[in-house]
N, C-alpha and C positions, 0 to 999 in steps of 0.2 A: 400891272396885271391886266390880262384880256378878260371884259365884262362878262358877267355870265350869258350863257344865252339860255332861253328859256324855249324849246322845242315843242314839249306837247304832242309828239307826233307826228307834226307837219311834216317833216322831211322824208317820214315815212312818207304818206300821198306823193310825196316827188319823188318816188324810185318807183314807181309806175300802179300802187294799189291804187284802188277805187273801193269807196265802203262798202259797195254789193259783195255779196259773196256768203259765208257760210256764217246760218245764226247763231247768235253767241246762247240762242234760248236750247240750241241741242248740245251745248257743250256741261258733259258733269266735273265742276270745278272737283280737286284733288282738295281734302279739304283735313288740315292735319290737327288732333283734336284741340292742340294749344296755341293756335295761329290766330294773330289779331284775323277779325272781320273784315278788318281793312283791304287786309291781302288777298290777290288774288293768285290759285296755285293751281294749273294744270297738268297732271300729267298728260305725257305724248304716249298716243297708242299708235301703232309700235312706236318703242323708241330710235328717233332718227338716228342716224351718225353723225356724230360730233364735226367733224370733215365737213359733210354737207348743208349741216348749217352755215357754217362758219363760211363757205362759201354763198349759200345765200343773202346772210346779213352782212359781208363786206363791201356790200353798195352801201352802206346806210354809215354817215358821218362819224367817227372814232369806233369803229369797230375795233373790239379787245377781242383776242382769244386766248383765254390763258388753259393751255391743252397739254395733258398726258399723255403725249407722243406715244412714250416710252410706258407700257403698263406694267405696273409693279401696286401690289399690294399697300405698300408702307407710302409711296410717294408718288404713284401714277392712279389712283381710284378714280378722281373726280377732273373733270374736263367743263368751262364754264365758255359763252359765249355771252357778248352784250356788245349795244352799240347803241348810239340815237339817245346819248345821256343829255338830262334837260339842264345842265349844268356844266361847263366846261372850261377849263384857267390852264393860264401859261405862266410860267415863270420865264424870265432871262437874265443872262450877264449882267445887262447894263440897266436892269432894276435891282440893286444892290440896296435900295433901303428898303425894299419890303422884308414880311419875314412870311415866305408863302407859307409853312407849316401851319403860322398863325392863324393865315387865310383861308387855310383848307377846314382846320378845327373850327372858324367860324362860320364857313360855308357850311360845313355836315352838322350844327351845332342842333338848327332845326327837325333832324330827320333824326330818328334813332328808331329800332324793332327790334323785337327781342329774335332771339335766334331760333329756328321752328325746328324740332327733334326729328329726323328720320330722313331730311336732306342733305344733299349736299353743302359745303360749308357758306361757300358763298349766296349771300341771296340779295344782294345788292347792297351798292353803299359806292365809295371814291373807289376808284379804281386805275391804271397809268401809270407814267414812268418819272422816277425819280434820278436824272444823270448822275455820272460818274461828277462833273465839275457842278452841282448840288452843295456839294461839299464846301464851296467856295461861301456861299450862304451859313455855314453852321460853322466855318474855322478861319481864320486869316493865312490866307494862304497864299503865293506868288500866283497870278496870274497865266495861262496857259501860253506858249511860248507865240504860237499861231490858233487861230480857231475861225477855218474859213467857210464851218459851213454854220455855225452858230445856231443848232439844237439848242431849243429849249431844257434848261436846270430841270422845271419841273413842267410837267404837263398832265394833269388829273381832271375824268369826266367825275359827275355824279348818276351812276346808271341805274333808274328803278327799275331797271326789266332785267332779271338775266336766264337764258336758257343754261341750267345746270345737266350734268351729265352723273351717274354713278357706273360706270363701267363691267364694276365686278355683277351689280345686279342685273347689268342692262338695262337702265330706266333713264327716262329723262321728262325735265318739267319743265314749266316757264312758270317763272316765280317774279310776281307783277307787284312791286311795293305802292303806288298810287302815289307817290313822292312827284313832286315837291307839294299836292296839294296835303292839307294839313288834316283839318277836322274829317272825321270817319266816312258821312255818304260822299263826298266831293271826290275824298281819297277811295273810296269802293268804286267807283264810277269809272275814275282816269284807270284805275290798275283794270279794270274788265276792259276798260276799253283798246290800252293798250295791249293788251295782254291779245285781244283780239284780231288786230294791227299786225301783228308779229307771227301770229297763226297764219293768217292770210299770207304774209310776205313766205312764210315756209312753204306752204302748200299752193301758192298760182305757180304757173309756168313761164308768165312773160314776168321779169323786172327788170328793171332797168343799171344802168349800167352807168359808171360815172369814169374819167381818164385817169388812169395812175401818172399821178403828178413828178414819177421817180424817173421815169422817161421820158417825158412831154417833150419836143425840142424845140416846142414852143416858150414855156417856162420863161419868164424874165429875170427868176432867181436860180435860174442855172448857173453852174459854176464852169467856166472854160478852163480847161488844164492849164494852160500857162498862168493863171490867178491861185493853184493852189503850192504849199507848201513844198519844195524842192522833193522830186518822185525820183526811186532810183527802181531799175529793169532789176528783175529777180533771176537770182541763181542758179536753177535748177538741180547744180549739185547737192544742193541743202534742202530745196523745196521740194523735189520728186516730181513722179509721171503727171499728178494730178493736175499740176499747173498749167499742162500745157495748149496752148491754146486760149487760156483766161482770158488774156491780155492786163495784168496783174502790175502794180505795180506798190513799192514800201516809201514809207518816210523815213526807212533808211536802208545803207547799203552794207551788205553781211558785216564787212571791215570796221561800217560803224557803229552797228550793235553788237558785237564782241568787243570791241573799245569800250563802250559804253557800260557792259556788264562787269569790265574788268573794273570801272571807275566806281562803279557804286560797290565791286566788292572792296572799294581802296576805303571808301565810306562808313564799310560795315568794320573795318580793318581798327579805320582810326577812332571807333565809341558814337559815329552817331548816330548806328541804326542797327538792329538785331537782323533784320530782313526788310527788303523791298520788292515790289512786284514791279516789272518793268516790260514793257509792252511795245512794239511794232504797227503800224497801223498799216492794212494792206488795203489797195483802192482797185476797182476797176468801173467801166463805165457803165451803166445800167442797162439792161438789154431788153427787161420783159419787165411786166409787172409784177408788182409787189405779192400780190397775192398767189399768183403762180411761184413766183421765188419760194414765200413759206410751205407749201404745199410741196415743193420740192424736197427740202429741207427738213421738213418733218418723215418724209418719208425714208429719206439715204440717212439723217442720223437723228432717228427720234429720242429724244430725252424728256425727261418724268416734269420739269419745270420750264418746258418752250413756251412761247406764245408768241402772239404778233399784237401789235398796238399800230394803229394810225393816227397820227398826230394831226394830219392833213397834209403838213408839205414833207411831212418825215413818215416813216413807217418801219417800227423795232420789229426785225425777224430774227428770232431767237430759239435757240435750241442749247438752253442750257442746262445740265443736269446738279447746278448745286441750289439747295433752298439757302438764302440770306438770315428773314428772321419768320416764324410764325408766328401769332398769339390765338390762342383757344380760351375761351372759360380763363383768362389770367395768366394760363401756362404760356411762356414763350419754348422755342424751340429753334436753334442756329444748326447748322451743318456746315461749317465748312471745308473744303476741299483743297487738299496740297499734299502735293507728291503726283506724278505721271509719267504712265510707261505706253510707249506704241504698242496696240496691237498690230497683229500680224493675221496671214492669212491660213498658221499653222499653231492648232492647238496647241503642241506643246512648248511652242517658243511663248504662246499669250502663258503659260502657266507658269514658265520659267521666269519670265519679264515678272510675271505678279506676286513670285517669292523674291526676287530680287528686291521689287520693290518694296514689300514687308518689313523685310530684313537691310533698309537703306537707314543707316542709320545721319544721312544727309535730308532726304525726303522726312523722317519718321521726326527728325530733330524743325523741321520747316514746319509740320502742319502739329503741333504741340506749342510751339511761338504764337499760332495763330488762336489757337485755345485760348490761352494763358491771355491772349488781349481779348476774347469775349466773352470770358468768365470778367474780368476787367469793364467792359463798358455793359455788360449786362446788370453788373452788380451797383453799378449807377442809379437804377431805377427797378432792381428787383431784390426781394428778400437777401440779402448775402447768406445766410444758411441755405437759399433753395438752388442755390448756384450749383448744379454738377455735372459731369462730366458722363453721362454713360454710356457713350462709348468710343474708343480711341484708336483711330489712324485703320478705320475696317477697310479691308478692298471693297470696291464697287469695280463691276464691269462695265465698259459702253461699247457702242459700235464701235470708234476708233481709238478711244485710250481708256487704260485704267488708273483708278485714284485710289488716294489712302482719305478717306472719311470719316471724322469723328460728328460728334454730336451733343450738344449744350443745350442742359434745360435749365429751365428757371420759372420764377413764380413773379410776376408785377407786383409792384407796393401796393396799395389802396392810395388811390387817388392818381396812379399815375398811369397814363394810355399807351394805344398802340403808337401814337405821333412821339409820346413822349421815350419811347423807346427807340424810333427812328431818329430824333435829336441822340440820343446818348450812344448810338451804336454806326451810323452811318457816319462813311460808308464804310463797306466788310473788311475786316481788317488782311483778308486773304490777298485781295487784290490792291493795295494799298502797300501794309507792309506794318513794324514795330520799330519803335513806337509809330504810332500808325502818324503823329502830324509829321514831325519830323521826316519819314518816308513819303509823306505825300509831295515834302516840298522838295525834296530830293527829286520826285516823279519830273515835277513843275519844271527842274533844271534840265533834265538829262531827256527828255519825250520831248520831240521836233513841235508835237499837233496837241491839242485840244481833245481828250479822251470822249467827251459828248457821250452817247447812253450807255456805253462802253463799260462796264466795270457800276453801272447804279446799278438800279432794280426795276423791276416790273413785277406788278404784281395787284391784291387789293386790300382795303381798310374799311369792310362790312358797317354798315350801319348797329350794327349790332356789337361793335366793339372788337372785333375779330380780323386777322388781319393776316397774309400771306404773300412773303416775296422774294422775287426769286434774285440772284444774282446775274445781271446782264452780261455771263461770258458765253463762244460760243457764238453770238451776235451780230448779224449784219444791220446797219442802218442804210437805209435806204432813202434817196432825198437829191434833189438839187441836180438832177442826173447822176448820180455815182452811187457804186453800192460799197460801204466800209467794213472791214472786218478787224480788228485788231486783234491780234493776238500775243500773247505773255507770260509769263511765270515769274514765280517768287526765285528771287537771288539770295544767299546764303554766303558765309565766308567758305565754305567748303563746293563752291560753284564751278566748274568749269564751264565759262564763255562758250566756247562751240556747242557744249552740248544742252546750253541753254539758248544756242539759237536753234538751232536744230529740234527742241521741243515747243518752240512756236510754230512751227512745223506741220509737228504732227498733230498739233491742237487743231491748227486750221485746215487741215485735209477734206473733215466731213461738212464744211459749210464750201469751200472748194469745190467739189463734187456736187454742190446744190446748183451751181451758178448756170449749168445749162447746157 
């Protein structure tokens, strides 16, 4: 595990502030009637754009954005920014005796705050990406066949600063925990000061500027094409106009993922698996920075659960619209997502395509298997009576495809947390498959590469015991020079190969069309 490090702010001063500047004696703290003392809460007059912060704090070390792209009521309200957390761990592969979850529970074991009524959800706590091979930590599983850029399992800051957004109001705060220091004036002190810190970096004009490490061709941890996993040139008759010009290529060739789809439905044929998700990984070489990439991407296909995370040598740019797990007050909340139809550029072919897919009883039969596994692993660690189902296989619209989405609520036991509900349910059983080990090891056979953030999560686990994350599809990592996308769907015994290569496809059009 990477030692903590312990910031304080510092690295603010190194993106170019200077402590002159506006006193903190004219600023009237936002001050909500049930909020420890501790805390420091400003609102923003006016409230910034989420966007433009986001770009100003992406100079500043693990800059998170976890943003509602896509605004919607139920799932796009609140937009969070943080970066410069005074606490920061990696997990890898080849630390297989740790147990990071452990780590993290005993890193946050110190900090806890109650949750302040009338903000946004998040107001600090661990925050970062939990990989897709995570997994390999929580289940004994084959090992990934290649994994040549070797992403970090797990990588979580601890952020006491975050600027929250509420969209439908228009508001925005900075909401400053004084974390890691402990007892009350020490911790009122650091949260004003920081909180100060962050004001300043929003409002000067000169900051500073650090190299995205995704294109440097300096980099010693670059990857030279001839070092990675056998690349085959893409199709176009499968892929479409989008492609053109990418410079794109897959770890596999059309003939071998239609082979491949055909083999795992021999799989699901002969009892040893309900459903599997199987996936494609598309590479091309890094062109711009990371942060221009996201900002692209949120704009051509904003979704209600995107964000971006910097790892340092990695950076998740993501636009995904399914939530994995919530937890509120005890309540968890799953959504996941299966069944997908292309949109089109004509209304009523998207309307036809979305009774079709209503009424698929291959799609309708896919994302009901996935249910029935997280009413299953939810029930692990929540009431079995609070286990329900409310609502089943609904359409959702997006820019470039539509889904069938249901929705699982549940209640936690008494004594069990949001970590211990990520041991019981990770990872999502959408992208995985049923039974979900037995389908993962099927993945382990049949997948050329190393899935890396691919299929985890991103998201956070509030100091206050609350917890929000998303499922990492839809997702470019960026890193090492190359930017990846993989793309996938769930296989069924009622599957036809082409036309499930042909909807990794259309899954990956709108992050395509980010690339530049």
């Amino acid at each position: 595990m990477t030692p903590p490090t312990a910031r304080n702010g510092g690295s603010i001063a190194g993106a170019g502030l200077t402590s002159a500047g506006i006193s903190d004696d004219t600023i009237a703290p936002y001050r909500a009637a049930e909020a420890d003392e501790s805390i420091w809460i400003e609102e923003l007059h006016p409230a910034p754009a989420a966007e433009a912060v986001f770009r100003r704090l992406s100079v500043l070390p693990h800059c998170l954005y976890l943003d509602s792209a896509r605004r919607d009521r139920e799932l796009g309200r609140y937009s969070f920014v943080a970066a410069d957390p005074f606490d920061f761990t990696e997990a890898r592969h080849s630390e297989q005796a740790a147990d990071p979850l452990a780590d993290l529970a005993r890193r946050m074991a110190a900090f806890s705050s109650a949750p302040i009524a009338g903000l946004p959800p998040f107001q600090g706590g661990a925050a970062g990406l939990l990989s897709y091979d995570f997994a390999h930590r929580l289940e004994r599983l084959p090992p990934p066949r290649c994994d040549e850029f070797e992403i970090p399992t797990m990588a979580m800051g601890l952020y006491d600063l975050v600027v929250a957004f509420d969209h439908f109001e228009g508001r925005a705060w900075i909401i400053s925990q004084g974390f890691p220091e402990i007892e009350s004036p020490a911790r009122r002190r650091r949260a004003r000061g920081r909180a100060q810190q962050f004001r300043q970096l929003l409002e000067t004009s000169q900051i500073g500027s650090r190299p995205d490490r995704a294109r440097s061709p300096n980099s010693r941890r670059e990857i030279d094409a001839a070092r990675l996993a056998p690349q085959f040139s893409i199709d176009e008759r499968f892929a479409g106009d989008a492609v053109r010009g990418a410079r794109l290529t897959s770890n596999f060739s059309p003939e071998r993922y239609i082979a491949t789809v055909a083999r795992a439905i021999e799989y699901i044929r002969a009892g040893d698996i309900f459903q599997v998700n199987l996936s494609q990984r598309l590479l091309c070489p890094a062109t711009d920075d990371s942060v221009s990439l996201y900002l692209r991407l949120r704009e051509r296909n904003p979704a209600p659960m995107a964000g971006y995370f910097d790892l340092g040598e990695f950076q998740i740019v993501s636009a995904s619209p399914e939530r994995f797990l919530r937890v509120a007050d005890g309540r968890v909340e799953a959504r996941p997502i299966k069944g997908t139809r292309r949109r089109t550029a004509r209304p009523e072919a998207d309307l036809f395509a979305g009774d079709e897919l209503r009424e698929s009883e291959k799609d309708n039969a896919e994302n009901v298997m996935i249910v029935d596994l997280l009413r299953n692993d939810l029930a692990r660690v929540c009431l079995p009576e609070s286990v329900t189902v409310s609502e089943l296989c609904r359409l959702e619209v997006f820019e470039f495809v539509q889904h069938l989405v249901s929705v699982v609520q549940a209640e936690l036991t008494t004594g069990n947390t949001a970590i211990d509900l990520i041991r019981a349910a990770f990872p999502g059983g959408s992208i995985s498959g049923a039974p979900k080990i037995r389908a993962m090891q099927i993945i382990a056979e049949l997948e050329p590469t190393a899935r890396g953030a691919y299929c985890g999560c991103l998201g956070f686990l509030g100091f206050d015991g609350s917890m929000d994350m998303n499922l990492l599809i839809r997702t470019i990592t960026a890193g090492r020079g190359w930017w990846q996308m993989p793309v996938g769907g769930g296989i069924v015994a009622q599957s036809d190969p082409v036309r499930e290569y042909e909807e990794t496809w259309h899954k990956a059009e709108g992050m395509i069309r980010a690339l530049g």
